[in-house]
N, C-alpha and C positions, 0 to 999 in steps of 0.2 A: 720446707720439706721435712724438716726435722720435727716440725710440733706434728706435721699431717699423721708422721711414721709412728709416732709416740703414741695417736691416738687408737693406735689400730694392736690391740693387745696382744699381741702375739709371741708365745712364751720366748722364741730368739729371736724374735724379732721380723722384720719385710725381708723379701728375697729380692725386694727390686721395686722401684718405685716409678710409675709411667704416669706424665703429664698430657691431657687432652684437654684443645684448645680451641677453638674459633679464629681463622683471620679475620679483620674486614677485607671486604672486596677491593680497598684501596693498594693493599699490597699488589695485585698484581696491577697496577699500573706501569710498573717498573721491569715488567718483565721483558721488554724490549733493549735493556741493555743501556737505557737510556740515564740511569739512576747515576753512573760511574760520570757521564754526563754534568749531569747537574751537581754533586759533587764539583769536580773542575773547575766548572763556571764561578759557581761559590768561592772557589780557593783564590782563583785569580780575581776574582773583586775585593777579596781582602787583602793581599798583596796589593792590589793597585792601592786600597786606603792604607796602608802603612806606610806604600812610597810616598802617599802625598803625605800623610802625619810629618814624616820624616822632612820632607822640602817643606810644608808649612813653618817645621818648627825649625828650621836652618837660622843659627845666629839669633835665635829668641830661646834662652833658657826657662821663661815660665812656662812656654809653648814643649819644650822639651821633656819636663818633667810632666806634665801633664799629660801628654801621649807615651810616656815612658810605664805610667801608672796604668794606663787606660790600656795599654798592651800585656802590661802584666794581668791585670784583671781575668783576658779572655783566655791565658792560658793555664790559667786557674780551674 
């Protein structure tokens, strides 16, 4: 927004700057409330793989470090 405003020469400057845009028609897929949804589902399939990383790696310290790394990774 800052280069757009700059190139618009105006001795003080914009009084306001409006962005116009296009959705695709795929955003409204979601408009049923469904979105909050699958979210969820997502969340809880990653906690179930961290429960199992966690019981995989029980009493195996190469196993531990390895999902210890691969955890940090995603919340990167």
């Amino acid at each position: 927004m800052t280069q757009i405003s700059g190139r618009c020469r105006i001795e003080n400057g914009l009084l306001s700057e409006t962005i116009v845009y296009n959705t695709p028609r795929k955003s409204a897929i979601f408009d049923d409330g469904s979105f909050q949804e699958i979210l969820l589902n997502r969340a809880e399939k990653l906690i179930a793989l961290y429960k199992a990383a966690d019981a995989i790696s029980k009493n195996d310290v190469d196993a531990t470090k390895l999902f210890s790394a691969l955890k940090k990774s995603n919340t990167t």
